[in-house]
GUSEFI-342960 format. One line per 4 residues: number of its first residue (from 1); for each residue x, y, z of N, C-alpha, C, O, CB. Coordinates in steps of 0.1 Angstrom, whole numbers, plus 5000, padded with zeros to 4 digits. Glycine has a CB too. Layout:
<pts>
NUM	X/Y/Z/X/Y/Z/X/Y/Z/X/Y/Z/X/Y/Z  ...
</pts>
This chain:
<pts>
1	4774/4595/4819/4782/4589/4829/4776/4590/4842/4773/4601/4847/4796/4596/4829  4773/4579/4849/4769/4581/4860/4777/4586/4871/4789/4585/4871/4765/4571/4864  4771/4591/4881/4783/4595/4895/4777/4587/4906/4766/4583/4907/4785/4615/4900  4789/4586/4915/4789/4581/4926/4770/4580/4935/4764/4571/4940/4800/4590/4933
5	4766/4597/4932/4759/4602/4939/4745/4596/4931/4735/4595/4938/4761/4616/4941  4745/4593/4919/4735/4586/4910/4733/4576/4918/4724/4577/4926/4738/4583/4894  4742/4565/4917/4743/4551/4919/4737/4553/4938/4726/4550/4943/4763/4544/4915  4744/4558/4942/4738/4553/4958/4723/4556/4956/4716/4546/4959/4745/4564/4973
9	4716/4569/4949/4701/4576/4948/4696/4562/4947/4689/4558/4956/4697/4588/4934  4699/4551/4935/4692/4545/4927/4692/4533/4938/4681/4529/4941/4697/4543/4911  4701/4529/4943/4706/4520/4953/4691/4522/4965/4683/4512/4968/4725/4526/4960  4690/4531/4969/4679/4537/4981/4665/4537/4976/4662/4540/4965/4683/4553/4986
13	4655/4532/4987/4643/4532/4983/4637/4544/4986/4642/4553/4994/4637/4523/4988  4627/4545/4981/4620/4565/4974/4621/4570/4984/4626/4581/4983/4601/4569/4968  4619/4568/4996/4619/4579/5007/4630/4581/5010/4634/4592/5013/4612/4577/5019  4638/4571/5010/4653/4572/5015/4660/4582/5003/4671/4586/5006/4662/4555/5018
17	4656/4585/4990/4662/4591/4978/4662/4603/4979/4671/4611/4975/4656/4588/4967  4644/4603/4989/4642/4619/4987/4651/4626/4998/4656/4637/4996/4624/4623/4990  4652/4618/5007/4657/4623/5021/4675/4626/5015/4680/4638/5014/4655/4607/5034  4683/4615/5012/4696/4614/5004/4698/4628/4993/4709/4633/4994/4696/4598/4995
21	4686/4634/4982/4684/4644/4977/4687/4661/4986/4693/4671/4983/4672/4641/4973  4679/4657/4995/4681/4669/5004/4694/4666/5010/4701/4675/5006/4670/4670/5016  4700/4658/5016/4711/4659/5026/4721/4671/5009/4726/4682/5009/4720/4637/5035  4721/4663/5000/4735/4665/4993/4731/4682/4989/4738/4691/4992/4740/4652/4977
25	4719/4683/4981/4716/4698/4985/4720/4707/4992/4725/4718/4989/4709/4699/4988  4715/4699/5004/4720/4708/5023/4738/4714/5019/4742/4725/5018/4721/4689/5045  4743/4702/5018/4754/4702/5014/4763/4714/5004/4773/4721/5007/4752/4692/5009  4756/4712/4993/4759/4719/4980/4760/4737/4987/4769/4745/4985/4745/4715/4967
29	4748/4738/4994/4745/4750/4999/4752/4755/5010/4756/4766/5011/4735/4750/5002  4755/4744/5019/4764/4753/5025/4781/4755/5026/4788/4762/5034/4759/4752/5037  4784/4747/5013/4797/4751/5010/4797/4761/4996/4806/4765/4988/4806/4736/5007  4783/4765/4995/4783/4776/4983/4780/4790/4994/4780/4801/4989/4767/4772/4970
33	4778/4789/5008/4779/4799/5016/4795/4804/5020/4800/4815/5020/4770/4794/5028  4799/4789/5023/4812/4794/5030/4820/4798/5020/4829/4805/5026/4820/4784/5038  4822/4797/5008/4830/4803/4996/4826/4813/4991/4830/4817/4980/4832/4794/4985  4818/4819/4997/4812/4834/4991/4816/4842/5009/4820/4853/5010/4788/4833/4984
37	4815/4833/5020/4818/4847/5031/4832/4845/5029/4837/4856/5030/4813/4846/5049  4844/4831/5026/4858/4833/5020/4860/4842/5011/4871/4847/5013/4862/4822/5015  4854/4847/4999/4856/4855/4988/4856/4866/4997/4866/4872/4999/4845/4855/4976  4843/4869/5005/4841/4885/5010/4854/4887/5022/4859/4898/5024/4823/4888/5020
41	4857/4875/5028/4862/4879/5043/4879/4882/5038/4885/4892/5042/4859/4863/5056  4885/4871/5028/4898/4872/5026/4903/4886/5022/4900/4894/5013/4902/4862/5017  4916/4885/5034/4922/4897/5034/4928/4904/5019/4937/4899/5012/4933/4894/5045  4921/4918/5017/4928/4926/5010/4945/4928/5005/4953/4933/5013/4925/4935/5015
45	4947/4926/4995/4963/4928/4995/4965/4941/4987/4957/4948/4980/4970/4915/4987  4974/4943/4988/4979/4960/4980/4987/4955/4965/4991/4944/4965/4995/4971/4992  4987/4963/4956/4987/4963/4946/5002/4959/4947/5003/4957/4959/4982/4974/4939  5017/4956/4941/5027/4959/4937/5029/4963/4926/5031/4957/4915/5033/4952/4938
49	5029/4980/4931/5034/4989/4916/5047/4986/4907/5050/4992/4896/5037/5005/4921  5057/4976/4913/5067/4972/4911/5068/4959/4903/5078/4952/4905/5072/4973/4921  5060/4956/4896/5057/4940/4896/5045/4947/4881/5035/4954/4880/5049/4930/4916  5054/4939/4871/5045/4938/4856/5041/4947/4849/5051/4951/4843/5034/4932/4856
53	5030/4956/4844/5027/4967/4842/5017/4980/4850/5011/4990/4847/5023/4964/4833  5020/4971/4862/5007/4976/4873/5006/4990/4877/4996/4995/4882/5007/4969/4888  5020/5000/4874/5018/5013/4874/5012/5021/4864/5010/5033/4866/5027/5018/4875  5010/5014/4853/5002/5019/4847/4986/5018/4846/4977/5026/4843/5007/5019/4838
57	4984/5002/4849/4970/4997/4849/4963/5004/4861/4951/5006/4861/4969/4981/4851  4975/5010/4874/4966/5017/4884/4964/5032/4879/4955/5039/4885/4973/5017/4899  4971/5039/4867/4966/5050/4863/4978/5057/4874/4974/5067/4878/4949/5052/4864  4987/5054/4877/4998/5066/4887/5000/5075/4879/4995/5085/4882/5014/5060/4892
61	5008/5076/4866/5011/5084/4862/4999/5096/4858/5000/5108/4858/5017/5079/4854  4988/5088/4854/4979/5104/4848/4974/5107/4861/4968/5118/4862/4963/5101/4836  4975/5098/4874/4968/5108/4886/4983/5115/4891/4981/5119/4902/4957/5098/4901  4993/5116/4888/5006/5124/4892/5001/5132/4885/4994/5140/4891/5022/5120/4888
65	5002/5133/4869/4999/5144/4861/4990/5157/4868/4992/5169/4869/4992/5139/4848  4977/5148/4872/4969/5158/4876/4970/5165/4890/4963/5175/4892/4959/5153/4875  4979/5159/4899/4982/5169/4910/4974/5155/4922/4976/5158/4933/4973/5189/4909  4968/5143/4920/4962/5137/4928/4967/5126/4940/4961/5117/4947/4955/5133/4919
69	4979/5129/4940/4989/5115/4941/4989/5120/4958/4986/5132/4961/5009/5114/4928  4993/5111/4968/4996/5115/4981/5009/5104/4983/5005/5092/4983/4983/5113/4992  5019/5106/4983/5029/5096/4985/5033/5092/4999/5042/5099/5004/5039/5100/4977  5031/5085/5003/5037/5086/5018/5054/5072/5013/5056/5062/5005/5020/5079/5036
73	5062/5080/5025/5074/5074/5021/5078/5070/5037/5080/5078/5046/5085/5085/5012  5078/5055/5038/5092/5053/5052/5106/5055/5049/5114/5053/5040/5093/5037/5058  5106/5060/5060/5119/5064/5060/5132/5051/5058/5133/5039/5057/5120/5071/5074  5138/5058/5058/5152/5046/5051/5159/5039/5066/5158/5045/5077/5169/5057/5040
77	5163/5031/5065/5172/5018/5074/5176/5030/5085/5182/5040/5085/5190/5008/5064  5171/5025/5094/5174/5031/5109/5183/5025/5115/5183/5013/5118/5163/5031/5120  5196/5035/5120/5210/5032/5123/5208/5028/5135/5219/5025/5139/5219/5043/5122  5199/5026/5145/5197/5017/5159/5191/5006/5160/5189/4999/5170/5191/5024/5167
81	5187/5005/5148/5182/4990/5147/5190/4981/5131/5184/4974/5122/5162/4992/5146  5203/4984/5131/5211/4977/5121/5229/4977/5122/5233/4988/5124/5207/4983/5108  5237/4968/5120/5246/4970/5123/5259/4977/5110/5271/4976/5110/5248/4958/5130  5251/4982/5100/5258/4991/5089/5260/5006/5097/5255/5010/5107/5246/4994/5074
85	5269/5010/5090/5272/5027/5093/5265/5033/5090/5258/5033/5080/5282/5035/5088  5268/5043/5102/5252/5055/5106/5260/5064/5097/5272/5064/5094/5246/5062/5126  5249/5072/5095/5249/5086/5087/5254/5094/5096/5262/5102/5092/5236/5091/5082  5251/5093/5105/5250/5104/5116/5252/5099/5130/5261/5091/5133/5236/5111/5117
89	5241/5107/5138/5235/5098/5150/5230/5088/5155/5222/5085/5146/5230/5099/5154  5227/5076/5165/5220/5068/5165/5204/5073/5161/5196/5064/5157/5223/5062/5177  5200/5085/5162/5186/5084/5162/5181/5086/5146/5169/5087/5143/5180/5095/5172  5192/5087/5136/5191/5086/5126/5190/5077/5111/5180/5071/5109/5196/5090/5129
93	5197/5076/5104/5196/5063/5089/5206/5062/5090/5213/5069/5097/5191/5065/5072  5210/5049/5082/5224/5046/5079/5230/5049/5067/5223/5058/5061/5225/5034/5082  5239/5045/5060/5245/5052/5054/5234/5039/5043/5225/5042/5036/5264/5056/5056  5236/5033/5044/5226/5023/5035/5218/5030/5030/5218/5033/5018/5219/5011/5043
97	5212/5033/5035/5198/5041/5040/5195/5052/5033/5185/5054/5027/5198/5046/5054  5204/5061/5036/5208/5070/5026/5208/5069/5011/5201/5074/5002/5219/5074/5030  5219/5059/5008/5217/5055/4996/5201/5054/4990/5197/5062/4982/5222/5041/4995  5196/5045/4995/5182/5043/4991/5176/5053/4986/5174/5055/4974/5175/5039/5000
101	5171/5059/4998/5165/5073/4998/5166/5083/4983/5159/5089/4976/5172/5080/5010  5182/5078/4985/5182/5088/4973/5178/5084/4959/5175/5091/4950/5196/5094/4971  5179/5071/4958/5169/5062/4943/5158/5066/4945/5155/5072/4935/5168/5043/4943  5148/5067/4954/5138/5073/4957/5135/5086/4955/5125/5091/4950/5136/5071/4966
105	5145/5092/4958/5138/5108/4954/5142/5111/4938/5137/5120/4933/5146/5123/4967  5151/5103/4932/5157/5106/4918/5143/5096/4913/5142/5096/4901/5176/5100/4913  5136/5090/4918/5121/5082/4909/5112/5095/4908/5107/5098/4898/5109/5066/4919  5112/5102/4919/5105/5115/4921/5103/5122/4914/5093/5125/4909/5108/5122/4928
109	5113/5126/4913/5121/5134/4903/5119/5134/4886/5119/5143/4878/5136/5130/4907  5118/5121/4884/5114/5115/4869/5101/5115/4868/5095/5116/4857/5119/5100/4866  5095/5114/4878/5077/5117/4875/5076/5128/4878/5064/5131/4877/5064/5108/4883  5084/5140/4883/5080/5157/4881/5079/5164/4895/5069/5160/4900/5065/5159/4872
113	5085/5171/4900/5087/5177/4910/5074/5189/4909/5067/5190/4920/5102/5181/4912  5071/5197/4897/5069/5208/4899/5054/5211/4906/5054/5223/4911/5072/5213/4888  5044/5206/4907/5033/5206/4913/5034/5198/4927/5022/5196/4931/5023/5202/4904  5043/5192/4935/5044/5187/4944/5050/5191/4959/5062/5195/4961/5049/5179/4939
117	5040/5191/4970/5046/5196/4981/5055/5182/4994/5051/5171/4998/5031/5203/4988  5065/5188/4997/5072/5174/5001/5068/5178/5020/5065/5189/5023/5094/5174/4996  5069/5171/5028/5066/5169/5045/5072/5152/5050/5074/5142/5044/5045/5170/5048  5074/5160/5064/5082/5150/5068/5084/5147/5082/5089/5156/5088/5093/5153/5063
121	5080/5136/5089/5079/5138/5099/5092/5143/5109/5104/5142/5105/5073/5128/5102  5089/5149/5123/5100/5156/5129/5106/5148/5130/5117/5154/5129/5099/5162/5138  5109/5135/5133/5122/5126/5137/5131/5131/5131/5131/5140/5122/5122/5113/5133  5141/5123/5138/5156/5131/5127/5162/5122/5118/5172/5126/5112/5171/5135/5135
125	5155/5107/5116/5153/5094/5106/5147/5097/5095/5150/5092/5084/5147/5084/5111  5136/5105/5098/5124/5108/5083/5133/5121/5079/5135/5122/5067/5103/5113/5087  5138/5130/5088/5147/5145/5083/5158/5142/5077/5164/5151/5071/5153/5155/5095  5164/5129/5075/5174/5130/5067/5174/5118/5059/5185/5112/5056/5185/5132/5075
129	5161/5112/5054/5156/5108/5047/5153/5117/5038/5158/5119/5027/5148/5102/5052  5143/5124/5045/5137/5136/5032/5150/5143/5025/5148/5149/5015/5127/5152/5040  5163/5143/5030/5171/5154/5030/5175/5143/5020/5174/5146/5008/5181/5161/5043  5178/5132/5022/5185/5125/5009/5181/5125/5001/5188/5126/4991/5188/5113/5008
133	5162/5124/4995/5160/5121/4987/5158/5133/4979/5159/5131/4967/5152/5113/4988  5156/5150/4985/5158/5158/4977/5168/5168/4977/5168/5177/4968/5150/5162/4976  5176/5167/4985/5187/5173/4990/5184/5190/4995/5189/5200/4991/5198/5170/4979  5176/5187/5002/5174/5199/5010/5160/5200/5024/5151/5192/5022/5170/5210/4997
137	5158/5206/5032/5153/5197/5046/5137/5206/5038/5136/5217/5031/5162/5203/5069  5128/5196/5042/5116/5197/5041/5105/5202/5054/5107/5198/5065/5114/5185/5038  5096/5211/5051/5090/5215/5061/5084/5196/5070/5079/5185/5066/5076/5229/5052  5089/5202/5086/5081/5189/5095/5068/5192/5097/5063/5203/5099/5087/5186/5110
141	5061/5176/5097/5043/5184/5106/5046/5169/5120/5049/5157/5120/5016/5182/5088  5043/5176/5126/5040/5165/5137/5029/5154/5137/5030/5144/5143/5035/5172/5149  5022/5156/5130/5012/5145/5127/5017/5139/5118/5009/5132/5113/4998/5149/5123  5031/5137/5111/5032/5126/5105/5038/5117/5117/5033/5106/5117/5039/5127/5092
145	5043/5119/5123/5050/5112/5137/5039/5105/5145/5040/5093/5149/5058/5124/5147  5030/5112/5148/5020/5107/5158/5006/5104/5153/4999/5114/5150/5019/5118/5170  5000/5092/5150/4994/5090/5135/4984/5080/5137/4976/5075/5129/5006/5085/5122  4987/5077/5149/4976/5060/5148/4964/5062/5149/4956/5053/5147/4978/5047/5162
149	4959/5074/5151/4939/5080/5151/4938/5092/5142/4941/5104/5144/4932/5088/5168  4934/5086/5134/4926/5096/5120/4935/5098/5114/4939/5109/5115/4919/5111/5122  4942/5090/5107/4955/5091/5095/4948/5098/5083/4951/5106/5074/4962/5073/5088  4940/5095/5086/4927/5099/5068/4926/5110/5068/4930/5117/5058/4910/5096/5067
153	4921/5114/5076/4918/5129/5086/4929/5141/5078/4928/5150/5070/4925/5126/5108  4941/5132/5086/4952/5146/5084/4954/5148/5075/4956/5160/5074/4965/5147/5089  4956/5138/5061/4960/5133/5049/4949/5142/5036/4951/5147/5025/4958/5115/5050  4936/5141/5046/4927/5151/5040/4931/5165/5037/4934/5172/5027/4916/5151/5047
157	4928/5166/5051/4929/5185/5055/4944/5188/5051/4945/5200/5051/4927/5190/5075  4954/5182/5048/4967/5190/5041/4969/5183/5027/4979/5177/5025/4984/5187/5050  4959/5182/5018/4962/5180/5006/4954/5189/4999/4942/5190/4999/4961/5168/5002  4966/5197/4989/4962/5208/4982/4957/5202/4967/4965/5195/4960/4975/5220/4981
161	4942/5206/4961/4937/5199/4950/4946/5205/4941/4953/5216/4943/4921/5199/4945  4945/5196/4930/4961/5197/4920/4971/5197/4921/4977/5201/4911/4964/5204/4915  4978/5192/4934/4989/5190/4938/4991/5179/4944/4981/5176/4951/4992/5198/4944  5001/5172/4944/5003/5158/4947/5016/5166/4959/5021/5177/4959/5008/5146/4932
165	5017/5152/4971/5018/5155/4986/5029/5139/4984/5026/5128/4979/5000/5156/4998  5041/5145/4990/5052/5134/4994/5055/5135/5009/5062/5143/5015/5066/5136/4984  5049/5125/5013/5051/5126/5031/5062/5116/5035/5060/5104/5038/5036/5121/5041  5074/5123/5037/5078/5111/5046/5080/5110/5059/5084/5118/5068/5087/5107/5044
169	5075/5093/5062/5067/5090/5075/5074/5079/5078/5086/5077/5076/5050/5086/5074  5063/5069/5088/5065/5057/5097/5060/5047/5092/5051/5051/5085/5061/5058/5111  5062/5032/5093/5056/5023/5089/5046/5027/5093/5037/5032/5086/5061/5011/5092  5044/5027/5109/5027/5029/5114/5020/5040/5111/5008/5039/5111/5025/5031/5128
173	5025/5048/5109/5016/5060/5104/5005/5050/5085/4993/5051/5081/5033/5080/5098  5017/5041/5079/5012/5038/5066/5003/5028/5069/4992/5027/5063/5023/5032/5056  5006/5020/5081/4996/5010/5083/4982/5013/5086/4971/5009/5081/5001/5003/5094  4984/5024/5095/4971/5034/5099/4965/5036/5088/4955/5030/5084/4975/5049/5105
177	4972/5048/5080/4959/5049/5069/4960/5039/5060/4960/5045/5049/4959/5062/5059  4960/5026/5059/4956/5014/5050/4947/5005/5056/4939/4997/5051/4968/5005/5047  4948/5009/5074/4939/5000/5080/4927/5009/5076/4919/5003/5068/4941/4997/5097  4924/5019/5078/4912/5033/5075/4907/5026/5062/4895/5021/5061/4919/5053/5070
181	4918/5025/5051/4915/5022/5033/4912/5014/5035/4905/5014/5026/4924/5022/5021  4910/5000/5043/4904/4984/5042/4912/4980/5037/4909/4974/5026/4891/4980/5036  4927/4981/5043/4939/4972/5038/4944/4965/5054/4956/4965/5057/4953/4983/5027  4938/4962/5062/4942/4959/5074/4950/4949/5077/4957/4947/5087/4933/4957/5082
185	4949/4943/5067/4960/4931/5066/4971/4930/5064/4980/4923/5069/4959/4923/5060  4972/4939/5055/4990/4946/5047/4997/4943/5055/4995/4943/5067/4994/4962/5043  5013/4941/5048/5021/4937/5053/5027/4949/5055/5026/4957/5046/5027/4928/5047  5035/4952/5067/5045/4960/5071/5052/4965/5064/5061/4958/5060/5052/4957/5077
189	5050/4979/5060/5059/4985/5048/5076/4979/5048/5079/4969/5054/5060/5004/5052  5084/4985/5041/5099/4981/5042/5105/4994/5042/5098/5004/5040/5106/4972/5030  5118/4994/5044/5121/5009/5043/5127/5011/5032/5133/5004/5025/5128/5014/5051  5124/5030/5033/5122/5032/5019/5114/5028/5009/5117/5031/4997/5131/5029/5015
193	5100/5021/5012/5087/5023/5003/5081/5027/5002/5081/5034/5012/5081/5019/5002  5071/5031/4993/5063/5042/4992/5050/5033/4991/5048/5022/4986/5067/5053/4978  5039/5042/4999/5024/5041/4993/5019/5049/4985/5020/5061/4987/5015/5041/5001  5013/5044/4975/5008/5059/4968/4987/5056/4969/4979/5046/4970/5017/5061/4945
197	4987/5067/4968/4970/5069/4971/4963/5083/4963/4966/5095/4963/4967/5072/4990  4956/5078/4958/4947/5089/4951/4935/5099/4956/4925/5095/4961/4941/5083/4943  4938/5113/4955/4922/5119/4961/4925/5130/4953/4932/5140/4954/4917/5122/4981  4917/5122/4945/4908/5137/4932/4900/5146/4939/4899/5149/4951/4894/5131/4919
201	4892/5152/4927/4879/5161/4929/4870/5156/4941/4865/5164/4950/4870/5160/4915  4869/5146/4941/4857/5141/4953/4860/5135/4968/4854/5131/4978/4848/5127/4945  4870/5137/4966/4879/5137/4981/4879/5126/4985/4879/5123/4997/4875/5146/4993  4877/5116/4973/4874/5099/4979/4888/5094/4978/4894/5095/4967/4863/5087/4968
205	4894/5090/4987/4907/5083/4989/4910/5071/4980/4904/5062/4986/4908/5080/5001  4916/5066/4970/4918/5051/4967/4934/5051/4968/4943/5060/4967/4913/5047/4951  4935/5035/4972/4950/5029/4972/4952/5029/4959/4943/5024/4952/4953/5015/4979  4964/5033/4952/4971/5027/4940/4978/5013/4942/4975/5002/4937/4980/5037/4936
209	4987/5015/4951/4995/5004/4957/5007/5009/4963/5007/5021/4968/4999/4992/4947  5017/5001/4963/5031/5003/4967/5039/4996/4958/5037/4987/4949/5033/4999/4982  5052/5004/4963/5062/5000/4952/5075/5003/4961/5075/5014/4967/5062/5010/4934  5087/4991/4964/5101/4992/4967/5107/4997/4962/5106/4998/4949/5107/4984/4969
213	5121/5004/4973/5124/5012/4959/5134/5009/4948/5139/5015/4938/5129/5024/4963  5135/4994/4955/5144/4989/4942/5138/4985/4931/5142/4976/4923/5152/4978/4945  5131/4989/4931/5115/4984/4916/5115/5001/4911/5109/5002/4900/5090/4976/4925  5119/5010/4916/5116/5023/4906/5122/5027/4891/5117/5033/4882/5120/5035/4913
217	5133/5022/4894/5140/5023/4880/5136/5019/4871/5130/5026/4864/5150/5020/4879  5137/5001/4867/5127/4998/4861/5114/4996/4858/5110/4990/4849/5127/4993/4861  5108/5003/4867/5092/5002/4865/5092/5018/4858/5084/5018/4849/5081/5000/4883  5097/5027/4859/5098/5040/4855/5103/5036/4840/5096/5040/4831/5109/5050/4864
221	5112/5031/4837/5117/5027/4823/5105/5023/4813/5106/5026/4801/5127/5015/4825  5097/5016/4818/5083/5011/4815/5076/5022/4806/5073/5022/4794/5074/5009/4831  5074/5035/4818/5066/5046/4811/5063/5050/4802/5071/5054/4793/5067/5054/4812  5052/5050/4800/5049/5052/4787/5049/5070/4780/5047/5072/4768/5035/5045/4787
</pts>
């Protein structure tokens, strides 16, 4: 079957063929450039642990098992920026919010408390966050609050090997260490989501993904 590009070649006299040869070449090549710096350049997306069998294809559970897991958690629906009933204070969650939280810490709870250290930033949004999801107040570290230089850093130096680490934090604090992980593009946590991230033996950080928390139940049901 001839193509377009046959027929014009044959159409043109030899020099003009050879010349017509090179242009479509030229061609070929440099849309075989730009679809390889598109492959490299397009933005990273995060896994959805919530979505098909992907908590297990990322291995969450056997790096829970082993103590490797770093969970960071935003905090639940902030009662100053929604018009539901507050829990409390304005500087606090809402009663929404609360709810949530607590589906969240009962997912927790089903993948195993007992090797796990919980933190929380000092706000009084993440404090009674943490408080919903395990019903009792969690040691605060200030660096989950104030987070936008060296998220990695801190995330490092307070994770105990064989123990998995449930922080709850700030959207920005999550964005921070995803921008570090080469997730810079990620979309703005939601509240009440979790990131989860791995650092084994070799202190190499990997994203697992994230998961809403209205995807825990069922995705936990999953488990194998």
């Amino acid at each position: 079957m001839k193509t377009t590009a046959d027929v014009a070649k044959r159409s043109l006299p030899a020099h003009d063929a050879h010349r017509f040869k090179k242009i479509v070449v030229g061609v070929v090549l440099v849309c075989s450039v730009v679809l390889a710096m598109g492959f490299v350049w397009w933005p990273k997306s995060l896994t959805d642990l919530g979505k098909h069998e992907n908590m297990i294809t990322a291995g969450v559970y056997d790096h829970w098992q082993a103590g490797d897991v770093v969970a960071l958690v935003r905090h639940a629906e902030r009662c100053d920026r929604s018009t539901h009933t507050c829990l409390g204070s304005a500087d606090g969650i809402t009663q929404v919010g609360s709810d949530t939280a607590v589906i969240v810490g009962k997912a927790f709870n089903r993948l195993g408390m007992s090797n796990t250290d919980v933190m929380s930033s000092p706000l009084h949004r993440t404090a009674q966050t943490s408080f919903a999801m395990f019903g009792k107040a969690s040691p605060d570290e200030a660096w989950l609050s104030s987070c936008e230089h060296e998220m990695l850093d801190s995330v490092l130096s307070h994770k105990v090997a064989h123990r998995n680490m449930v922080l709850v934090t700030h959207s920005g604090c999550m964005s921070a260490l995803e921008k570090e992980l080469g997730f810079a593009h990620a979309k703005t946590s939601e509240y009440s989501s979790t990131l989860l991230v791995s650092i084994g033996a070799d202190r190499q950080p990997k994203v697992l993904g994230f998961i809403n928390y209205q995807d825990w139940a069922s995705t936990l049901d999953k488990k194998p």
